[in-house]
N, C-alpha and C positions, 0 to 999 in steps of 0.2 A: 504494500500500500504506500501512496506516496504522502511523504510529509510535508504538505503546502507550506508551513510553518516555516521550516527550514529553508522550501526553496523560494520564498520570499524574504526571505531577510539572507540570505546569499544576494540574490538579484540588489536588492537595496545595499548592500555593501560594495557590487560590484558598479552600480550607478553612481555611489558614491565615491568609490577611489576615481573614477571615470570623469566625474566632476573637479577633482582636484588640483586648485592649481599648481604649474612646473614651470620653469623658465621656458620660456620662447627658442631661448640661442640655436637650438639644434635642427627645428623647428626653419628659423630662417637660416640655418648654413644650407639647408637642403634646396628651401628656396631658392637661392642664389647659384646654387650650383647647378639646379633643375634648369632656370632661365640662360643662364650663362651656356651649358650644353644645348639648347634649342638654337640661342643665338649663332653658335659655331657652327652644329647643321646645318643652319640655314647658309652660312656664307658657303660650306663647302658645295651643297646642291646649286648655288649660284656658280661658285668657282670650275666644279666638273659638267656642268651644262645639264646639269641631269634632269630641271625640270622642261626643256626642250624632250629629251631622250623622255622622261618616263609619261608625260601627259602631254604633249602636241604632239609628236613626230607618229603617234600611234592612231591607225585609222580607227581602231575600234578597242573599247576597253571596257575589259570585264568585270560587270558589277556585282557587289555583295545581294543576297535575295534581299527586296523589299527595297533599294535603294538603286533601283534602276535610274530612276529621274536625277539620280547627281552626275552631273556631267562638266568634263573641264569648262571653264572662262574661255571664253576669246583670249588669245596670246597675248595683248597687255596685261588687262585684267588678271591674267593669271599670275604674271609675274607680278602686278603692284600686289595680292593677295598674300602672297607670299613674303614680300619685303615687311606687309604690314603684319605679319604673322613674326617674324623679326624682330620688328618693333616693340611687340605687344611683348615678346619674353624680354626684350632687354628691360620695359618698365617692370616684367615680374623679378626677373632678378636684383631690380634696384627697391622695390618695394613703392614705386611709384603709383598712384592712383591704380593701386592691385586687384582691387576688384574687378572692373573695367578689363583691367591687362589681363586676368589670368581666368575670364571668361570668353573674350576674343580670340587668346591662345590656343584654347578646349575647342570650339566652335569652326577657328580655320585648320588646324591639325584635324581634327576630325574629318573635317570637309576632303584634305588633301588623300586622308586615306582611304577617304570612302572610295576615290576615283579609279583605282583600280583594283580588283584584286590579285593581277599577277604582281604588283608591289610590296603585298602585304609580306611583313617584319616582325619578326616579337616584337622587338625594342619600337617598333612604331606601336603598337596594342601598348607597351607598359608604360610610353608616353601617354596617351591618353585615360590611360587609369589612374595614373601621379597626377594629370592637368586636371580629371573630375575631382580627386578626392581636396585638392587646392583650392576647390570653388569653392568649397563648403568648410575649408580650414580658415581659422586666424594669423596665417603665415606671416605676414606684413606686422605683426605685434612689435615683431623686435628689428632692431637695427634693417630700419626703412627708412626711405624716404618720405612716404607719409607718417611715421610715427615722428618723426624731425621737423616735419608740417607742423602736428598736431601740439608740438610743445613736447615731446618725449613721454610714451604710453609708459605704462608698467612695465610690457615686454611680456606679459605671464600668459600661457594660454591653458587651456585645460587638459589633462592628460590623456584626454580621447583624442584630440589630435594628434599626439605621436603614438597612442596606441596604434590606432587605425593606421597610419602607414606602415608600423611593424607589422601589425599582420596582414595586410597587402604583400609583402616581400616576403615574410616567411611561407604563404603560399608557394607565391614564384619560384623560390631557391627549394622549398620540398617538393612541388611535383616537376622542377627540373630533373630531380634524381630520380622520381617513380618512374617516368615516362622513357629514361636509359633502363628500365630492368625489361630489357628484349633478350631471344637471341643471339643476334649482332651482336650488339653492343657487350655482351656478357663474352663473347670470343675474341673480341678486341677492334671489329668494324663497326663504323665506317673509320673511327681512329684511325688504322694503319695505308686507307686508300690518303688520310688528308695528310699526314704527318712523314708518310716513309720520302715522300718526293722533296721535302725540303729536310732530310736529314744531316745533308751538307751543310745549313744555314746553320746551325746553332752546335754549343761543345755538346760530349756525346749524344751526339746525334746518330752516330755506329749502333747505338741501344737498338735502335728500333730494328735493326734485322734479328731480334729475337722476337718472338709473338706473345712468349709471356711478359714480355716490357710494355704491350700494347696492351694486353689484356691487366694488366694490371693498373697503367694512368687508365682502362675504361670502367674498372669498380671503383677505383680512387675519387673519381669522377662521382659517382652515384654517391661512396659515402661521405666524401665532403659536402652534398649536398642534402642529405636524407640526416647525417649524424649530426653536421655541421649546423644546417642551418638555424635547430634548437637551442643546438651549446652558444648561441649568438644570445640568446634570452638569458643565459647564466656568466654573471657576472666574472668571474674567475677564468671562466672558458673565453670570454668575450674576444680581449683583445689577441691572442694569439687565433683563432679563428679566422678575426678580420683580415690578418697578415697574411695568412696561407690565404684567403681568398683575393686579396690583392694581388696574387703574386700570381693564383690562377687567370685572374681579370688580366690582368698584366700579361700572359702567355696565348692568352684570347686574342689579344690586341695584336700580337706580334705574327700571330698565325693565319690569320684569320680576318678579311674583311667582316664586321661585323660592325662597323661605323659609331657610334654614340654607345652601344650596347653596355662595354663593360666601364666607361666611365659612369655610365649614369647607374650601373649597378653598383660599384663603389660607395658611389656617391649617398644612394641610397640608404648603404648599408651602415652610416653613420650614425643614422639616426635610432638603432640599439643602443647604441653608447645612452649615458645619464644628458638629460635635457638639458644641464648647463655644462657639458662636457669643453663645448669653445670657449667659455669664460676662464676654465680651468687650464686648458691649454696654454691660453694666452700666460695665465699668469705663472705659470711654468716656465714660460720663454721668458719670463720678464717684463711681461710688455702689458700694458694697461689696458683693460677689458670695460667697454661701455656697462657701466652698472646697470643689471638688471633687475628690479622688486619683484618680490611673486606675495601676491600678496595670501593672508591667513586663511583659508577655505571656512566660510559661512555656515555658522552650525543648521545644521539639516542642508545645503546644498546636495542635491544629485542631478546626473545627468537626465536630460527628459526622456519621456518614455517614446517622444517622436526618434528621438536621436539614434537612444539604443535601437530601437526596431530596424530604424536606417544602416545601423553600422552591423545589426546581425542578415539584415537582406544583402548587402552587399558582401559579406561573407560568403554566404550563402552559393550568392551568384558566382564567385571565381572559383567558388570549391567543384561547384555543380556543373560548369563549363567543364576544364578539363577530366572530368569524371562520364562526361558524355557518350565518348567513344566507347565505354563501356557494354553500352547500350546497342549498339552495332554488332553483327555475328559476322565481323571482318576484319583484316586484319589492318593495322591503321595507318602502319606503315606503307603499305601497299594500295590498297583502296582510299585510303584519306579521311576514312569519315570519322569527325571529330578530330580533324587535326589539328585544325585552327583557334586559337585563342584556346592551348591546351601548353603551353610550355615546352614543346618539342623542338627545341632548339639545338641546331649542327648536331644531330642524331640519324641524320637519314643521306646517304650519298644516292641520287636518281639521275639517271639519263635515261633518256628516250628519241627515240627515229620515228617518223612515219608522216603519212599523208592522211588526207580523205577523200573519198570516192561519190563520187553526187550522182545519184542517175534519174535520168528522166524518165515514167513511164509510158506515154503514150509510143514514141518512138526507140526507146532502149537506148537513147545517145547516153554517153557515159564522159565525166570531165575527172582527171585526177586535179586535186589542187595540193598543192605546196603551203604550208602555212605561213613560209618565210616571205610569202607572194603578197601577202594582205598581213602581218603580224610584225612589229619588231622584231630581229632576233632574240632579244628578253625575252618578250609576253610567248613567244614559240618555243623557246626551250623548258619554259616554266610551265606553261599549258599542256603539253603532251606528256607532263608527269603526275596530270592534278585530275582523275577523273569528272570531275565538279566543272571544271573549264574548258577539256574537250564538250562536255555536252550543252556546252557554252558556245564554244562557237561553231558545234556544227548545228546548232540553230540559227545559227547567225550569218553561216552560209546557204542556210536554204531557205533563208526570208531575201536573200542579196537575189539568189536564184530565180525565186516567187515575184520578185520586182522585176524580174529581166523577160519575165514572162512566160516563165513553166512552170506549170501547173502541180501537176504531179507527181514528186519527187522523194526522192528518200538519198538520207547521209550516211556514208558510212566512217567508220575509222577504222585505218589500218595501221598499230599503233604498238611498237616493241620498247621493252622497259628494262631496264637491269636497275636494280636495289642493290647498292653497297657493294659493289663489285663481281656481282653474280652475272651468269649468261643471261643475254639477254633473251626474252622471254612475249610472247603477246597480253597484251595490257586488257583492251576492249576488243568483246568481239566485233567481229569485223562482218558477220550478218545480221548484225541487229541495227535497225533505221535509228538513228536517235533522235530524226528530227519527228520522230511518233514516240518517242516514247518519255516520260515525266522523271525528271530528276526528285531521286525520295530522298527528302530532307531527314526521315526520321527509321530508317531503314536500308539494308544493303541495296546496291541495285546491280540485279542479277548481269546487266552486261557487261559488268565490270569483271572479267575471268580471276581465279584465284592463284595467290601467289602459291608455285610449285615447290619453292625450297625454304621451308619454314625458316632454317637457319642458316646462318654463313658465317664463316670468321676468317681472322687474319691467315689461320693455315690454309683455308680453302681459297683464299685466292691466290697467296703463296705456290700452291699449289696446279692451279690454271693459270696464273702466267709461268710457271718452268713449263707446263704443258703443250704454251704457245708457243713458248722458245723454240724448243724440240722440233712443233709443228714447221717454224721457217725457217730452221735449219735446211730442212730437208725438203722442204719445196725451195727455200735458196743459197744452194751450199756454197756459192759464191766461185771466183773464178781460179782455176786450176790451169797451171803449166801444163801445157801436151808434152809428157817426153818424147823425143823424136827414136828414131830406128838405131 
């Protein structure tokens, strides 16, 4: 039987630590360092042209369900969108008229990512969950610009504001680790396809022609992030945790395009630390720290019961999201379902080849098309590994078809896949019309064929290239002196 007694006056205790005030500082280090990393995106997506390359230069772009109708700016437009999406973080990082700034932030980041989804990023998804839960934090409390306005606030905010981002990221960093317990990744791929080819670049880099060197950074991997990312909540554990993930942040960066990713997870990760941790730093270094008040917590003060309910729905929701693909009788590396906004990050090595085949039927005429003919090479390399976006645009070729004035038609794809270094393999069947048939949101979808070799590791590829070596030996043994008589 349950004891209402009890779990009412837990809940009122937890309302009430939740209510408590704590210093601001850590609070706004995150801030600054949130706005300050937006800022620097943006100039680099300026600096390498990428927003020409990822939303003009593409004739067609693939939208999220239910957000069909967002579609890029006209080519000023887009660009001034984007300078002002710039702007608005550099006033969040300065703590400038913050409200304003860090809901225009939310509003055109959002906007940017809704615009395609062969673009879609983790670190773009964990931007826009850090920019939501900002709109509804007191960030700007401490060392801002508008507190400087205002004559200098207290700086104090309440301890649900740095709860709520702790447990936003310890999400992140724990089903980072759940979602490596495959397979693969338990034999040491896709690890040894990304790391063995740059083993020259770094000192023992020689390690990596062993497989147990690979399969060992790929559980180290899981338990720094499953072990780890708790021992971040215990004080003792804290700071040497942070360091070994610095140092993996740090080897992320150096390996790996991954753009903003592992500074803003860094960054992120600060905010475990004690809420006035930069005041104490500073005065460590010596150096004088903007006084901050937190003022006395208010006998009977608790958090509202709107608040709570707020911060357990959103709980709720990122736990529920990557727990999804659960729900699917496929595999999710391969089929995809529930891949997205699930933490699946550099876990999965995919290519793919192929075309699609249109046929008319009054007449039997048949057209091959090339996706590279109509698709960026991006959106083409990233589409023929995403089931959800082949059937994407082979609708999208037979509505272009339907406009040119046949009638009655059917799409096909013929579509080869390899996962993490495996043979390649047929993806979608290649007799099933897709342009008849309904992409199931909440279900496998049968023309998606099943991946044949559950498992793969560093031996087995190992393995298949000595096989291939072998192979071109002997179809090219190269060229041999004739001796003569």
């Amino acid at each position: 039987m349950i004891d209402f007694s009890n779990t009412a006056a837990a809940l009122r205790q937890s309302r009430a630590r939740l209510a408590t005030p704590v210093s601001g500082q850590s609070l706004a280090v995150f801030r600054i360092l949130f706005g300050a990393l937006i800022v620097w995106d943006c100039w680099r997506f300026v600096r390498y042209d990428r927003l020409w390359r990822y939303w003009v230069a593409p004739e067609f772009h693939f939208t999220y369900a239910g957000f069909g109708w967002v579609s890029p700016l006209p080519e000023p437009w887009l660009q001034a969108a984007w300078l002002l999406l710039g702007a608005s973080a550099l006033f969040v990082m300065l703590g400038l008229f913050y409200r304003p700034a860090i809901l225009l932030l939310t509003v055109l980041f959002g906007y940017f990512f809704l615009l395609d989804k062969a673009e879609y990023l983790n670190h773009f998804y964990l931007v826009i969950l850090f920019a939501f839960l900002l709109c509804a934090l007191p960030a700007a409390n401490c060392w801002s610009l508008d507190s400087w306005r205002r004559g200098g606030a207290s700086g104090a905010v309440p301890y649900a504001a740095v709860f709520v981002l702790r447990l936003q990221l310890e999400i992140v960093l724990i089903f980072a680790g759940l979602v490596k317990l495959t397979p693969d990744w338990l034999k040491g791929e896709p690890l040894g396809l990304w790391l063995r080819p740059q083993a020259g670049d770094f000192p023992l880099g020689w390690l990596l022609q062993y497989d147990w060197v690979l399969i060992a950074a790929s559980r180290g991997t899981i338990a720094l992030h499953i072990l780890g990312a708790p021992l971040l909540l215990w004080r003792p554990t804290r700071l040497p945790v942070f360091l070994i993930y610095c140092v993996f942040h740090l080897l992320n960066a150096q390996f790996f395009n991954i753009g903003i990713f592992p500074w803003l997870t860094m960054a992120a990760t600060l905010i475990m630390f004690a809420p006035d941790w930069p005041g104490r730093l500073l005065r460590l270094l010596r150096l004088q720290a903007p006084a901050v008040a937190v003022a006395a917590t208010p006998r009977g003060a608790l958090l509202s019961p709107l608040a709570l309910a707020a911060i357990a729905v959103w709980a709720a929701l990122q736990i529920g999201l990557p727990l999804r693909s659960l729900a699917f009788d496929s595999d999710v590396r391969w089929a995809g379902d529930g891949h997205r906004f699930s933490w699946r990050m550099r876990i999965f090595d995919r290519e793919a080849e192929g075309y699609f085949r249109i046929v008319s039927h009054p007449d039997g005429r048949e057209w091959r098309i090339d996706p590279d003919d109509y698709l960026t090479p991006r959106q083409a390399a990233t589409m023929l590994t995403r089931a959800d976006m082949i059937h994407q645009f082979a609708n999208h070729l037979a509505r272009r078809w339907r406009e040119a004035g046949h009638g009655s038609l059917s799409v096909h794809a013929h579509v080869r896949k390899s996962l993490n270094g495996r043979p390649a393999q047929e993806f979608i069947d290649p007799a099933v019309d897709l342009a008849a048939v309904q992409l199931n949101q909440f279900a496998p979808d049968d023309w998606v064929l099943p991946l044949e070799r559950s498992a793969w590791g560093a031996a087995d590829n190992r393995a298949l290239e000595a096989m291939r070596a072998t192979a071109n030996k002997i179809d090219n043994p190269g060229n041999k002196s004739a001796a003569g008589p």
